[in-house]
C-alpha positions as CSV (number, residue, x, y, z in Angstrom):
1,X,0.0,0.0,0.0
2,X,1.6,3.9,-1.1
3,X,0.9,6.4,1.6
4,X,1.9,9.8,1.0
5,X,1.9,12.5,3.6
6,X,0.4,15.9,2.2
7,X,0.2,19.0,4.0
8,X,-2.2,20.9,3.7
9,X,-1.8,24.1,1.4
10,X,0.1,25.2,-1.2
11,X,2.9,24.5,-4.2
12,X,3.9,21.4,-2.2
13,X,0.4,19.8,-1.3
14,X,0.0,19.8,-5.6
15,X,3.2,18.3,-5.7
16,X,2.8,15.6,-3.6
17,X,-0.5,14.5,-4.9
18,X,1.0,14.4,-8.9
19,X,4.1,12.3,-7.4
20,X,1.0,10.1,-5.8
21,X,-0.4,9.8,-8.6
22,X,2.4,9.2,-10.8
23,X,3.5,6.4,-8.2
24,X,0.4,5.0,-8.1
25,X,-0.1,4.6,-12.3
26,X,3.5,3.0,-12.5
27,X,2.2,0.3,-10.4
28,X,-1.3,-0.4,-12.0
29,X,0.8,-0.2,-15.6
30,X,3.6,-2.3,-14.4
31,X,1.9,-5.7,-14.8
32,X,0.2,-4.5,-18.5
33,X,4.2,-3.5,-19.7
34,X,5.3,-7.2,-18.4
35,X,2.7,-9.1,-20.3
36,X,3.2,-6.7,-23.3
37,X,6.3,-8.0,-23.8
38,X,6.9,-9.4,-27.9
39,X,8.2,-12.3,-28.9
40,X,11.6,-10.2,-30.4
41,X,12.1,-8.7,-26.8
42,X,12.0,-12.1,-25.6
43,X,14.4,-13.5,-27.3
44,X,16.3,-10.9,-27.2
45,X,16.3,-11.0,-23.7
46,X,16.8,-14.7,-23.4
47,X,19.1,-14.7,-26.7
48,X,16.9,-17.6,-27.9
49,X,14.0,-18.3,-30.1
50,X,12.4,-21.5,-28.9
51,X,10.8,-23.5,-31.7
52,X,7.3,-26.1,-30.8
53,X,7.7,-29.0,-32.8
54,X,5.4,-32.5,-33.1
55,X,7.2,-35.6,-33.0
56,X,6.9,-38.4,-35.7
57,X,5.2,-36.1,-38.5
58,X,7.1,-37.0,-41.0
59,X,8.2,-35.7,-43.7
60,X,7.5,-32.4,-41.5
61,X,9.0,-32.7,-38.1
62,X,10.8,-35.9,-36.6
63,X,13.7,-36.5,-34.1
64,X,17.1,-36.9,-36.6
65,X,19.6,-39.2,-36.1
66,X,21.5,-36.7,-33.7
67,X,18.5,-36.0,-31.7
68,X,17.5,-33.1,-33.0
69,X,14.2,-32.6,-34.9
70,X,14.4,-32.5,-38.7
71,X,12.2,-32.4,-41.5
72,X,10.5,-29.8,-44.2
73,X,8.7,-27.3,-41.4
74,X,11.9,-27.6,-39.6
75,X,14.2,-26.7,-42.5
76,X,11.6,-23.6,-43.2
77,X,12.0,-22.3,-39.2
78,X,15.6,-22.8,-39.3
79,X,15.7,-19.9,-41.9
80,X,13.1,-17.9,-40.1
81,X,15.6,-18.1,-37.1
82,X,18.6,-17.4,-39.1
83,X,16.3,-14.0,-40.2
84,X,15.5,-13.4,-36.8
85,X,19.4,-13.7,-35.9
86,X,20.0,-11.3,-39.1
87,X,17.0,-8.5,-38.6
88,X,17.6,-8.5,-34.4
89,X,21.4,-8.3,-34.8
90,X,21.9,-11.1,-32.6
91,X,24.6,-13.3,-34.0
92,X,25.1,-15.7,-31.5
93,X,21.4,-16.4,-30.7
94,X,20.7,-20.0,-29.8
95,X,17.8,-22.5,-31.1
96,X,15.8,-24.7,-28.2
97,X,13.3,-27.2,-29.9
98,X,10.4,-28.0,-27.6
99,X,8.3,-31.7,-28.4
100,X,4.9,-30.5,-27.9
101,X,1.5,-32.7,-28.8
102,X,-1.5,-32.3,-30.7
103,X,-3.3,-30.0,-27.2
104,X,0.3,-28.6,-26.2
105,X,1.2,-27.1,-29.4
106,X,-1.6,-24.7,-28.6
107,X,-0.7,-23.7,-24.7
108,X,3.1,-23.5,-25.5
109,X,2.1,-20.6,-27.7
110,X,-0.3,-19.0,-26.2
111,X,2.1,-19.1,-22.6
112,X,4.6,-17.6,-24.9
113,X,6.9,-21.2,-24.0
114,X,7.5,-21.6,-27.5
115,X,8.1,-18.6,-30.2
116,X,6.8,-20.0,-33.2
117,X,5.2,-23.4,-33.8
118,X,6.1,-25.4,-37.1
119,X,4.6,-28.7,-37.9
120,X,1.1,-29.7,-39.3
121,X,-0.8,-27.3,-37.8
122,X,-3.9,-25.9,-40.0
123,X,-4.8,-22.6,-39.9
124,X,-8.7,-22.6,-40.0
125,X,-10.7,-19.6,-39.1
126,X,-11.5,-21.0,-35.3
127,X,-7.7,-21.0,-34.8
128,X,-7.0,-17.3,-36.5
129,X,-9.0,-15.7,-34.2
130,X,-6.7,-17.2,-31.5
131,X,-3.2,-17.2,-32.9
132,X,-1.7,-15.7,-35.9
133,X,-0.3,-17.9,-39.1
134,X,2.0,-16.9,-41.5
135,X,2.0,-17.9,-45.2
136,X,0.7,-21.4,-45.5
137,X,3.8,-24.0,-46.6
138,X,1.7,-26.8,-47.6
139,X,-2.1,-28.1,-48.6
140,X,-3.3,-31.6,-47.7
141,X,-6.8,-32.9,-47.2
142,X,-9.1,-35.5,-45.2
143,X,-9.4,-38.9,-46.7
144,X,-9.2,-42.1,-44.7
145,X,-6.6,-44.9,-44.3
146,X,-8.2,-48.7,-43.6
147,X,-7.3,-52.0,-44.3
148,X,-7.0,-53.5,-47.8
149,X,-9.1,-56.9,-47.4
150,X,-11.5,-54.0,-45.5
151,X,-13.9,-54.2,-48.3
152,X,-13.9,-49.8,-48.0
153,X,-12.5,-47.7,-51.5
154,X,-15.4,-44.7,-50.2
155,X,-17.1,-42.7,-47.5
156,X,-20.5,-44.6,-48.6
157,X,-18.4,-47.8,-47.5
158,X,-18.3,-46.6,-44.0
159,X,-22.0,-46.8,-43.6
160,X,-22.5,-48.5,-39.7
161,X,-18.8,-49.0,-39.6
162,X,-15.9,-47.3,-36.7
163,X,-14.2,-44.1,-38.0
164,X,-11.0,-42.9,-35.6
165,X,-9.8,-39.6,-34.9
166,X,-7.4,-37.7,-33.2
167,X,-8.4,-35.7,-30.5
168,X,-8.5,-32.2,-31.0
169,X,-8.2,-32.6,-34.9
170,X,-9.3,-29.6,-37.2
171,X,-10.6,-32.4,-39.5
172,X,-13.4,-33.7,-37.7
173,X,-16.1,-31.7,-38.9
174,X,-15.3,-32.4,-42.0
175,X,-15.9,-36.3,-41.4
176,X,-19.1,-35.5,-39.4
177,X,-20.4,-33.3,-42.4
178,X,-19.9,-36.3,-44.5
179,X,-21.4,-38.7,-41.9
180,X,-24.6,-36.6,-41.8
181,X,-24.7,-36.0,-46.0
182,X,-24.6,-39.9,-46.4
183,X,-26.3,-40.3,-43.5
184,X,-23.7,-42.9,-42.6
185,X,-24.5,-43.5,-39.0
186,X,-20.6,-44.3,-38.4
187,X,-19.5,-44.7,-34.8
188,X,-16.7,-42.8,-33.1
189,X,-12.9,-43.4,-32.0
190,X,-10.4,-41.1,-30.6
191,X,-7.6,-41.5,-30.4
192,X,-4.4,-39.7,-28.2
193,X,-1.7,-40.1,-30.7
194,X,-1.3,-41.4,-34.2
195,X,0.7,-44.5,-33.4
196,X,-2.6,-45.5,-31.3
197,X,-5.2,-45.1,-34.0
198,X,-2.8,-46.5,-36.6
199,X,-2.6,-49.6,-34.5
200,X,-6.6,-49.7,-34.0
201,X,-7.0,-50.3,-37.6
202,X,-4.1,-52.5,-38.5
203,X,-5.7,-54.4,-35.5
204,X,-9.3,-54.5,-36.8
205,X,-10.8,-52.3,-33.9
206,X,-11.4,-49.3,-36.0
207,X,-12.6,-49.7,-39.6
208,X,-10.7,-46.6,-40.8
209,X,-8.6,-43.4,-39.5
210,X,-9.4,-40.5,-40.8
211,X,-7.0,-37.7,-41.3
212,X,-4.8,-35.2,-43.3
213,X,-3.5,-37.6,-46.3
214,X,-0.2,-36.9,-46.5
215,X,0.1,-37.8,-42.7
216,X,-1.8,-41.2,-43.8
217,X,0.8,-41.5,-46.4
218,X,4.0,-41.0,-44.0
219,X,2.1,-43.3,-41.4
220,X,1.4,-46.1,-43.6
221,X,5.4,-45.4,-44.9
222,X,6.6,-46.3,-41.1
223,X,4.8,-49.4,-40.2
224,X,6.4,-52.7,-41.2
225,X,3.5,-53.7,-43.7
226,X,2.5,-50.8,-45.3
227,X,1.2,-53.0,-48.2
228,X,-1.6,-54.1,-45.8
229,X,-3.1,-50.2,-45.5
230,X,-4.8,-48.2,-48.2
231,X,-5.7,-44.9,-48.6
232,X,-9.2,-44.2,-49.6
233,X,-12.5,-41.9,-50.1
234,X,-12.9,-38.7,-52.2
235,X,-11.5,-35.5,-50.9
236,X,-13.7,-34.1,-48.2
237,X,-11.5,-30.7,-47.7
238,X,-8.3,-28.6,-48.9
239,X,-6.5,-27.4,-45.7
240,X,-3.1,-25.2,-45.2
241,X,-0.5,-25.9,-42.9
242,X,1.3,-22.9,-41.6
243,X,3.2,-21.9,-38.9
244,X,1.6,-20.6,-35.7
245,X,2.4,-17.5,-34.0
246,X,1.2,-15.9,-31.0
247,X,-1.8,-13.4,-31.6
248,X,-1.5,-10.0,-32.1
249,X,2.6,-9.7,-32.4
250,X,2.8,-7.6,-35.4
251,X,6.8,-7.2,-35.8
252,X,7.4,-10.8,-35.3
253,X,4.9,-11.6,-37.2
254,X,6.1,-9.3,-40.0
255,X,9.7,-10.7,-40.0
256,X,8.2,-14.3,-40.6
257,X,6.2,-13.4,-43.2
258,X,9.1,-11.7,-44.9
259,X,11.2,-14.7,-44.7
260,X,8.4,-16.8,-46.1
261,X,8.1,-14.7,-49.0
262,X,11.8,-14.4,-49.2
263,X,12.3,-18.3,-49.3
264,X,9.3,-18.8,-51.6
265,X,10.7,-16.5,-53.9
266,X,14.1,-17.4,-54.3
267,X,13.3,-21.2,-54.7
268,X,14.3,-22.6,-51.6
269,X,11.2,-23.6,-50.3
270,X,10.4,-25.6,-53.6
271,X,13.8,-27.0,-53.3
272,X,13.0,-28.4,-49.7
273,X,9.8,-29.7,-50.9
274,X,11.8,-31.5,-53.4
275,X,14.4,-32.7,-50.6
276,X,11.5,-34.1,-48.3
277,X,8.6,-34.9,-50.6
278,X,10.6,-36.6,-53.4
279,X,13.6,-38.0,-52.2
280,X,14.5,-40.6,-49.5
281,X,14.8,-38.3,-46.5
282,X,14.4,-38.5,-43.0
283,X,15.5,-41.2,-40.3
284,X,14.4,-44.1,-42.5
285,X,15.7,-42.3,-45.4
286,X,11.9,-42.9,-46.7
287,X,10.4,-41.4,-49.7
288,X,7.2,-40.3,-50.2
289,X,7.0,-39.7,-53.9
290,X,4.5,-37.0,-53.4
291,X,4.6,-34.1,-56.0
292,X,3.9,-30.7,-55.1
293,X,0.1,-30.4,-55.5
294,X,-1.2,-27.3,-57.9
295,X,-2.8,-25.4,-54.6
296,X,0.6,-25.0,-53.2
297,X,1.8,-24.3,-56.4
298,X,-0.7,-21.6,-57.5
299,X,-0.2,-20.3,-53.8
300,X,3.5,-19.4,-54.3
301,X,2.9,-17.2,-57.3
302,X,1.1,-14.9,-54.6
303,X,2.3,-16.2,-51.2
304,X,-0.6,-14.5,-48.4
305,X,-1.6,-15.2,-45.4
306,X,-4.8,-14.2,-46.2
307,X,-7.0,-17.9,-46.0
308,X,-10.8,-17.8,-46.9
309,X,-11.7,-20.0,-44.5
């Protein structure tokens, strides 16, 4: 509690009740100035940028051979650090990676734990209005993965049948659109992580796992019989991945989005694409054989943040 002593009267009576008052708003605007604090004081504080990252999403983000995560979203945020090193003059700035989840991706950014976020994430309208996104670095869609003797090639397959999903997923309402379209009457999984609903339907407890197809497609690459998995059913969605960003941090923000642009530009993201999406790559030196799709393609003539949905 601030007491000041006035006496009454006077040039110093005014005095004393401005330095009151000047006291007073210091401490009511102190805790606003700590929480206003960007992401480029941070790490300029801290001399690192700390980078959220989900393990096993490959060809995106996966532990290397040293440990450290590697993959096509990591490539990209290892040049939006080296920017960040170049634009905040801080040469010797260090890189911490942080293994986050499919529900902890969100709180490490929105704790301000993690600086940026680079993975799978889709950047849908629900999320925008929490966090920001900068310029989307890949498209996928929802489509299903089940068993080959399963007797399912379509979503009118599914009719009566057990459909799993990740918990938390942005692609669920797709799948329950379709469910209520077809009037499908399909029954409901979820599932923690994808190893777990990956197992359900290699083990016949789920008829199908639905989910972002290229994540299907590096899935199904991992297992030991891939041959036994297919993935089926028409398109129900086109979603961007980009990376996530706390909400509201304009110059951070800005610098990203720069770099993006920058990278997109020059070639360098296509030529990452290339590295990851068409050559063996990754831990298992696995390849995808998964061309760049003509939505990412169209999108880099005119890279934008800007998403209609």
């Amino acid at each position: 509690m601030v007491r000041v002593r006035v006496r009454a009267g006077g040039a110093d009576a005014v005095r004393c009740v401005k330095l009151a008052m000047a006291v007073l708003a210091c401490l009511c605007l102190a805790p606003l100035l700590a929480h206003a604090e960007t992401t480029l004081d941070k790490i300029r504080r801290t001399n690192t940028m700390v980078i959220a990252f989900p393990a096993n999403h490959f060809p995106f983000a996966e532990a290397g051979s040293d440990g450290g995560p590697v993959g096509y979203s990591i490539e990209i945020c290892r040049k939006i650090a080296d920017a960040v090193r170049r634009e905040a003059r801080l040469p010797q700035l260090q890189l911490r990676f942080q293994q986050v989840d499919i529900d902890g991706r969100f709180e490490a950014i929105a704790s301000g734990a993690a600086d940026i976020e680079c993975g799978t994430t889709t950047s849908n309208a629900s999320r925008r209005s929490r966090f920001d996104f900068t310029v989307p670095h890949f498209y996928t869609t929802t489509r299903m993965m089940v068993r080959k003797d399963s007797g399912i090639h379509s979503w009118l397959d599914m009719r009566g049948k057990r459909v799993v999903t990740l918990r938390g997923s942005s692609i669920l309402p797709y799948v329950k659109a379709r469910d209520a379209a077809g009037v499908l009457d399909m029954r409901w999984i979820e599932a923690t992580t994808d190893e777990e609903a990956v197992a359900l339907v290699l083990e016949g407890r789920a008829d199908a796992y639905a989910d972002d197809d290229v994540l299907l497609y590096a899935y199904r690459a991992e297992i030991k019989t891939p041959e036994a998995l297919d993935i089926v059913g028409e398109a129900l969605s086109v979603d961007p991945y980009a990376m996530m960003m706390r909400k509201g941090d304009a110059a951070f923000k800005a610098l990203v989005d720069r770099e993006m642009a920058r990278m997109i530009f020059d070639g360098e993201i296509q030529d990452m694409y290339q590295r990851w999406f068409m050559r063996p790559a990754g831990a298992r030196k696995q390849a995808l054989g998964l061309p760049m799709g003509y939505v990412l393609r169209d999108s880099f003539r005119f890279p934008s943040d800007k998403i209609a949905k």
